[in-house]
Residue, then its C-alpha position, 0 to 999 in steps of 0.5 A: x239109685x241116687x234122685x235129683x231134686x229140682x226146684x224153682x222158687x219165686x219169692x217176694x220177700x227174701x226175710x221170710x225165704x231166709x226164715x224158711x231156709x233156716x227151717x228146711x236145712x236141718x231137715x235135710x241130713x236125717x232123710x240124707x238130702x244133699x245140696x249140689x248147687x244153689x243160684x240166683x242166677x242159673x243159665x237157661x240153655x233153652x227158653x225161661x228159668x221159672x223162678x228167681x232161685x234155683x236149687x240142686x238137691x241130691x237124695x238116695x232114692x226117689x223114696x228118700x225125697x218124696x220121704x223128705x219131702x212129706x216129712x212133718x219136719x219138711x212141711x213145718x218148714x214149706x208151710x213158712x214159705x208157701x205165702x210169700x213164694x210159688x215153688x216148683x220141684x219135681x224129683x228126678x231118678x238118676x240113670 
């Protein structure tokens, strides 16, 4: 069953967030990680959005993400944006 990853991230720099994205992108494919949607600017429907970006992942299963997620590929490229951020993402299964 397909998953949803969601993530909330703040940042201070955004030359150390491009140096984290250009990490983490490729990592996406192998563990068949998909974006749906990426915004500066998401639209609350009810109280605060909790960072500056927000971002729509699509996995095949909640295994998939948490696989991505834990990956040694995944983390080299977390590890690049943990001092400059705080980040927030939890994975939802599709019903």
């Amino acid at each position: 069953m397909a998953a949803y990853i969601i993530v909330h991230l703040d940042y201070q720099e955004q030359a150390k967030l491009a140096e984290y994205q250009k990490l983490a992108s490729p990592t996406m494919a192998p563990f068949g990680i998909r974006l749906l949607g990426k915004s500066l600017d998401a639209k609350p429907l009810e109280g605060e959005v909790p960072g500056r970006l927000t971002v729509l992942l699509e996995a095949d299963s909640v295994e998939a993400a948490e696989r991505w997620f834990h990956s040694p590929e995944y983390q080299r490229a977390a590890e690049a944006r943990r001092p400059v951020s705080s980040f927030n993402a939890v994975v939802v299964p599709a019903s």
